[in-house]
C-alpha positions as CSV (number, residue, x, y, z in Angstrom):
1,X,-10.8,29.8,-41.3
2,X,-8.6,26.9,-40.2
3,X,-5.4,29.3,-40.4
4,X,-6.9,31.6,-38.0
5,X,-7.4,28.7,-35.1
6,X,-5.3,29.1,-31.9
7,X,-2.4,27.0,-31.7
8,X,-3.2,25.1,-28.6
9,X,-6.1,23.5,-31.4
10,X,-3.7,22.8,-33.1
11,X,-1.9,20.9,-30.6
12,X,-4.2,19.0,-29.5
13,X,-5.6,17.8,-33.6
14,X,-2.0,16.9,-34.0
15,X,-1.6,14.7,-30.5
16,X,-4.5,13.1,-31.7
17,X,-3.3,12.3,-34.6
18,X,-0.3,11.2,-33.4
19,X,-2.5,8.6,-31.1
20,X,-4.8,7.4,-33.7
21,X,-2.3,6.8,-36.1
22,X,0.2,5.3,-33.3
23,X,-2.9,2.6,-32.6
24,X,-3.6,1.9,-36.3
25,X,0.0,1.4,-36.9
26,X,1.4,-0.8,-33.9
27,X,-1.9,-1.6,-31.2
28,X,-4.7,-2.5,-33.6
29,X,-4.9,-6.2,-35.2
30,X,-4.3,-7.1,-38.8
31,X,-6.6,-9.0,-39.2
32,X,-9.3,-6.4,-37.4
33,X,-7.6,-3.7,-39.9
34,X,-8.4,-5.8,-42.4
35,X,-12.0,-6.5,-41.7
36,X,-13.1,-3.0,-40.8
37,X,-11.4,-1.0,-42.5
38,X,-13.6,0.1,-45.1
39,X,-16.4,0.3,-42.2
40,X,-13.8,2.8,-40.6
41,X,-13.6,5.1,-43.6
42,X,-17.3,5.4,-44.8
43,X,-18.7,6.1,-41.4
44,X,-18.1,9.9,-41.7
45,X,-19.3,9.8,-44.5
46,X,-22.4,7.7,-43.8
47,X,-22.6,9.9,-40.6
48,X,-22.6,13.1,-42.6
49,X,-25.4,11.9,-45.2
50,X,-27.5,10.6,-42.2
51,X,-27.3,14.1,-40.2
52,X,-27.3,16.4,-43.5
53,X,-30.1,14.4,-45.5
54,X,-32.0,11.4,-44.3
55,X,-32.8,13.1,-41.1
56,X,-33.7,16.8,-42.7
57,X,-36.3,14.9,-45.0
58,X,-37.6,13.0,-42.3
59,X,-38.2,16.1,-40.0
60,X,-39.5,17.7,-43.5
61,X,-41.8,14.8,-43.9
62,X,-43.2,15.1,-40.7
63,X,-43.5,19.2,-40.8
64,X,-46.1,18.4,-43.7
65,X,-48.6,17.3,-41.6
66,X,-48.4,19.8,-38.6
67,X,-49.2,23.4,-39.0
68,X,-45.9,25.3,-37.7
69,X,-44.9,29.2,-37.9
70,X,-41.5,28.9,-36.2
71,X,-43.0,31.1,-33.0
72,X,-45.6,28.4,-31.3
73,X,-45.9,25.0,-30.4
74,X,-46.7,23.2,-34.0
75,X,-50.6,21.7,-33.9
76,X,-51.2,18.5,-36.1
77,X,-53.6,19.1,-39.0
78,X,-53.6,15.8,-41.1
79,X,-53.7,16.4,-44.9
80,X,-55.0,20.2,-44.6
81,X,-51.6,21.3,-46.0
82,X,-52.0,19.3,-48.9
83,X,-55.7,20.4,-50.0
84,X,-54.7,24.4,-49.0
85,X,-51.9,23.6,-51.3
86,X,-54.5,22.4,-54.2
87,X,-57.0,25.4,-53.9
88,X,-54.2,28.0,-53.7
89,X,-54.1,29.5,-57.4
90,X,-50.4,30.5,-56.6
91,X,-49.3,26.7,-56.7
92,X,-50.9,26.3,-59.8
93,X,-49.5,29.4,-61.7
94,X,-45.9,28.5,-60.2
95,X,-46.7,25.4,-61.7
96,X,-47.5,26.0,-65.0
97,X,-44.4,29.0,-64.6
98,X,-41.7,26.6,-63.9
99,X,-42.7,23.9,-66.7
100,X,-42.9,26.8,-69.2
101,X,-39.5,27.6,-68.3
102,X,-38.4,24.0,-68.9
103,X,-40.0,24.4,-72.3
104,X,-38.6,27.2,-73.1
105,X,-35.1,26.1,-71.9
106,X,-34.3,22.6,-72.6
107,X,-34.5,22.1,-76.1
108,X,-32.8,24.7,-77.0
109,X,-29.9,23.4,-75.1
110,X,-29.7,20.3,-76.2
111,X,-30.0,21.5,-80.1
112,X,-27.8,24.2,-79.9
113,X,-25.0,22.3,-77.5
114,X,-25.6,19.3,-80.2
115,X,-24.7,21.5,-83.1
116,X,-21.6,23.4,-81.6
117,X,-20.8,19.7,-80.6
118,X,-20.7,18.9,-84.2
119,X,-18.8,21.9,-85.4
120,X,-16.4,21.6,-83.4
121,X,-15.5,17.9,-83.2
122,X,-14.1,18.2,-86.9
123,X,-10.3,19.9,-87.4
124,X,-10.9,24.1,-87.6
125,X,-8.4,26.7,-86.8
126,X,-8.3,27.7,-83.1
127,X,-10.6,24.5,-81.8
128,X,-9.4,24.3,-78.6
129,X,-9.2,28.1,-77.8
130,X,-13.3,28.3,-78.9
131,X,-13.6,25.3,-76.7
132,X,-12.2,27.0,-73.8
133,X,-14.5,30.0,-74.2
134,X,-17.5,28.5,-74.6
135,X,-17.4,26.9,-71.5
136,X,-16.7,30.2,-69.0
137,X,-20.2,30.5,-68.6
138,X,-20.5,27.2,-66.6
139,X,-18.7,28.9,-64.2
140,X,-20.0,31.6,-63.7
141,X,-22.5,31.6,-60.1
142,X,-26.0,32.0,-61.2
143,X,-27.1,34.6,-58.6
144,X,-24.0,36.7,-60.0
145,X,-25.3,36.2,-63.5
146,X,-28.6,37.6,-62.5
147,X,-27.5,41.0,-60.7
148,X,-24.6,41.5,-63.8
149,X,-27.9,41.1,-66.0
150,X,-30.2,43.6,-64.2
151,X,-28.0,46.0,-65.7
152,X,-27.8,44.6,-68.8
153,X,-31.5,44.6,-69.6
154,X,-32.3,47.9,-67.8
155,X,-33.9,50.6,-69.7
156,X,-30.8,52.3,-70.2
157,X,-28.3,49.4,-70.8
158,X,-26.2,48.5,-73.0
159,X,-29.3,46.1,-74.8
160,X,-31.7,48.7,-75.2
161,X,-29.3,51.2,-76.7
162,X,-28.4,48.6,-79.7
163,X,-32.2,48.4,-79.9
164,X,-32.6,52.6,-80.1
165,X,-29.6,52.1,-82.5
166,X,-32.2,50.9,-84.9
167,X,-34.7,53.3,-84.5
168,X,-37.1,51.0,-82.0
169,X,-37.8,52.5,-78.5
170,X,-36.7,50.3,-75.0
171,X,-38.0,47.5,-74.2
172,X,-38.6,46.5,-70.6
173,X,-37.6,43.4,-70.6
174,X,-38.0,42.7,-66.6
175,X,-41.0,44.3,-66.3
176,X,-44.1,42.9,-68.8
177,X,-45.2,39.6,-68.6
178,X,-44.2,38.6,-72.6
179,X,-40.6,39.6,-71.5
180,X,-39.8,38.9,-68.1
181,X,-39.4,35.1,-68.5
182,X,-38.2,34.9,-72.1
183,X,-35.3,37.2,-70.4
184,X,-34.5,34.5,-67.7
185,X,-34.7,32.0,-70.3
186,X,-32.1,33.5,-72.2
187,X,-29.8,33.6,-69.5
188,X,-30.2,29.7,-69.1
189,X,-29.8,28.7,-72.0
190,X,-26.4,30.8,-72.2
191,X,-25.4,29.4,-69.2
192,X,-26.0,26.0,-69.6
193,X,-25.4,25.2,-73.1
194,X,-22.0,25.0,-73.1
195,X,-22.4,22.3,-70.3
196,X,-24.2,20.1,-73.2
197,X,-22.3,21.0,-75.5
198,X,-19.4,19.4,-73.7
199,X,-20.8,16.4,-72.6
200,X,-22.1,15.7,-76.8
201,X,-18.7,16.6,-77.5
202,X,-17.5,14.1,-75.7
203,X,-20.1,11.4,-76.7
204,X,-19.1,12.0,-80.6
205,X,-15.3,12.0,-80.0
206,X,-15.9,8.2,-78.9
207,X,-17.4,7.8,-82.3
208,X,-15.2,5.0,-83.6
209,X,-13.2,6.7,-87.2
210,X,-13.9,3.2,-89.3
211,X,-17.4,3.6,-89.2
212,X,-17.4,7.2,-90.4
213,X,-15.2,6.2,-92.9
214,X,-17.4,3.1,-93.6
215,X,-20.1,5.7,-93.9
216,X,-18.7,8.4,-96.0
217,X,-18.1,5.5,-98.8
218,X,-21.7,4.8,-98.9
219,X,-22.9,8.6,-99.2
220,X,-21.8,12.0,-99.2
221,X,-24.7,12.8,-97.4
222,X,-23.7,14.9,-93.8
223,X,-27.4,14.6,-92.8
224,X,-27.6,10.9,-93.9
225,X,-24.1,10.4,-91.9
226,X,-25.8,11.7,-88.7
227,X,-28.8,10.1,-89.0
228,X,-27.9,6.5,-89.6
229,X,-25.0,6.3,-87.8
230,X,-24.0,9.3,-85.5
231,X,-27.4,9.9,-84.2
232,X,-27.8,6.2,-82.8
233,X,-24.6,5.8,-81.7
234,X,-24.8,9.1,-79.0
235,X,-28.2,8.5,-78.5
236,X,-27.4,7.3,-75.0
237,X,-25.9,10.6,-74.2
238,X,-29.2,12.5,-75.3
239,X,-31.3,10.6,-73.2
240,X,-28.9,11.5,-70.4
241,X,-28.4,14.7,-71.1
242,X,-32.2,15.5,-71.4
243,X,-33.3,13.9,-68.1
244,X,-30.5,15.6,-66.2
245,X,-31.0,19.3,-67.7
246,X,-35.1,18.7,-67.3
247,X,-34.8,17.9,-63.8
248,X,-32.4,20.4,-63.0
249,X,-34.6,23.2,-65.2
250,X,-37.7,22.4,-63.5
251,X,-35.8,22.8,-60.0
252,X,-34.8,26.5,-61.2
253,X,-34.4,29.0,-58.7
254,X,-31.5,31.4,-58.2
255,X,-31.9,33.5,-61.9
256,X,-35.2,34.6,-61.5
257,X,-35.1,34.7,-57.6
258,X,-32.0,37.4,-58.4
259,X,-33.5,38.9,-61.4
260,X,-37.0,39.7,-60.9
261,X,-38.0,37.8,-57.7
262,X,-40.9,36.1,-59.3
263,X,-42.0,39.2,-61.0
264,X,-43.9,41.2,-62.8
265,X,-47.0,39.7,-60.7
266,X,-46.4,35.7,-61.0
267,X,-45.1,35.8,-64.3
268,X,-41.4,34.6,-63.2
269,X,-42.4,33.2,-59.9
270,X,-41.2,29.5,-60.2
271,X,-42.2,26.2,-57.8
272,X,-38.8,26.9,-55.9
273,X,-39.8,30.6,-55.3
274,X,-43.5,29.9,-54.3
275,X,-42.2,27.3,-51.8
276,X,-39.3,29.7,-50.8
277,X,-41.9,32.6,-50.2
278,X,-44.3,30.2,-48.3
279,X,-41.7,28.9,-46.0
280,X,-39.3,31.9,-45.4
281,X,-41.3,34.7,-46.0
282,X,-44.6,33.7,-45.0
283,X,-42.9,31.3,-41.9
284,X,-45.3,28.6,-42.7
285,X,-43.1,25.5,-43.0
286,X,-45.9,22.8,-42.7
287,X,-47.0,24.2,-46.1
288,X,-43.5,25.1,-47.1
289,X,-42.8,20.9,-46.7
290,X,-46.1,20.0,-48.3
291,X,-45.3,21.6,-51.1
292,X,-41.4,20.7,-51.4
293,X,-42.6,17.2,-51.2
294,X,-45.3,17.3,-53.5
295,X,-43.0,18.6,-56.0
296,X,-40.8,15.5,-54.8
297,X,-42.9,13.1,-56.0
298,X,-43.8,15.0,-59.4
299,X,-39.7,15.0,-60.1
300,X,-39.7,10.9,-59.2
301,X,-42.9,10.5,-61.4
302,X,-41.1,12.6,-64.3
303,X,-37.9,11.0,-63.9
304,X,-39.6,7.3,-63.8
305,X,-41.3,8.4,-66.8
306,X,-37.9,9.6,-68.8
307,X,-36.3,6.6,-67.6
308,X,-38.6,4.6,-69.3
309,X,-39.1,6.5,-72.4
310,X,-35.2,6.4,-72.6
311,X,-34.7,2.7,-72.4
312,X,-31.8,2.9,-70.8
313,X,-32.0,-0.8,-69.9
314,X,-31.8,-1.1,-73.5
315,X,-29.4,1.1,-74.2
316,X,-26.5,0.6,-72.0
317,X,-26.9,-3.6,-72.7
């Protein structure tokens, strides 16, 4: 994109910078330079952050409370937002959808990351090629994942003919209710276990050698080893690791948004989809808001609450 500007652009970024830098350099102060510097180079920044987020929640705050379709003038309507919000049985079902997801997702994560962790912080043949491979599917861009995996969990893909290999008929994996989300939560937890997996991996190769060694004299034990003196000492990075992938589970949206849409019925249809479909679908942003900030407040509470439980005060002293 910048390649393709015309050259008289060009011209005139580079006289500018030829002024600015000319001013910096010979017309400006020391002393000023000094003293405003660092003023000088966060203000982009701070002016970015004010124009791209405090000023798009504010406007979102105040959508909540007016009732707005895009097309006419919006009308205040106090808290009727919030209580259609409460009697609608689709908030409640995208509810209880997306922290059934989390459920499904998260521990399963964090144990399977936390055991590859293990095997493979000891000295095996090939470590650092496995290593390598087993974090490609961090990479890999979610919405991509799910349109790769329609095809993998169609009727007649490649899943479904290991399953008829065996004698058992296809299974429609995207379109009952007892399948649809266990499929999406498959996809999660392939994604982003290797994410956890690296960030234990890292925790346990900070493990100090004396104190396994210390430990190995006392008891054979591998179990005993992790629980006494691994276990504590990377507990930090479970906490971590548990708040950050529970906040970002519950937050879900582009897998099931490109896999099933929130389908079969409201089986798949998580918090982010509802308020997707109530704001861009349905065009009405004062609910839309509502309900983006209402699940705003349910993150802080959770996080608060994980914050506490986790003791980080405690454990970081």
């Amino acid at each position: 994109m910048l390649i393709g500007l015309p050259w008289f652009i060009w011209m005139i970024v580079g006289v500018l910078f030829i002024i600015f830098y000319s001013l910096f350099r010979y017309v400006i102060p020391h002393k000023f330079k000094q003293k405003y510097l660092a003023s000088f180079f966060l203000a982009p920044s701070l002016l970015m952050i004010l124009a791209m987020i405090i000023y798009p929640l504010i406007y979102a705050f105040r959508l909540c409370f007016l009732d707005w379709h895009g097309f006419t003038p919006p009308s205040f309507v106090g808290l009727n937002n919030f209580i259609s919000m409460l009697q609608d049985y689709k908030f409640w079902s995208a509810l209880s959808v997306t922290l059934k997801f989390v459920g499904l997702t998260v521990p399963f994560e964090i144990i399977i990351g936390l055991l590859v962790a293990l095997l493979l912080n000891r000295e095996i043949r090939g470590r650092s090629v496995i290593r390598t491979l087993l974090t490609l599917p961090i990479f890999v861009c979610p919405v991509a994942l799910g349109f790769v995996s329609l095809s993998i969990y169609d009727t007649n893909g490649p899943l479904n003919r290991i399953i008829r290999l065996f004698g058992y008929e296809p299974v429609a994996w995207l379109g009952t209710t007892s399948t649809a989300m266990l499929s999406i939560a498959l996809l999660e937890i392939w994604q982003w276990t290797p994410f956890c997996f690296l960030v234990f991996l890292s925790g346990l190769q900070n493990l100090p050698e004396e104190v396994l060694e210390a430990g190995y004299l006392e008891t054979n034990s591998s179990f005993l080893i992790f629980r006494y003196l691994v276990f504590p000492f990377i507990k930090p990075v479970v906490t971590t690791i548990t708040i950050l992938r529970i906040l970002e589970a519950l937050k879900v949206f582009d897998i099931p948004m490109s896999l099933t849409k929130g389908g079969p019925g409201f089986a798949t249809e998580t918090y982010s989809i509802m308020t997707y479909k109530v704001g861009l679908r349905q065009f009405s942003f004062g609910e839309a808001s509502a309900r983006a900030f209402f699940f705003l407040f349910i993150l802080l509470i959770i996080f608060t609450l994980l914050f506490r439980i986790g003791k980080f005060s405690e454990i970081y002293d």
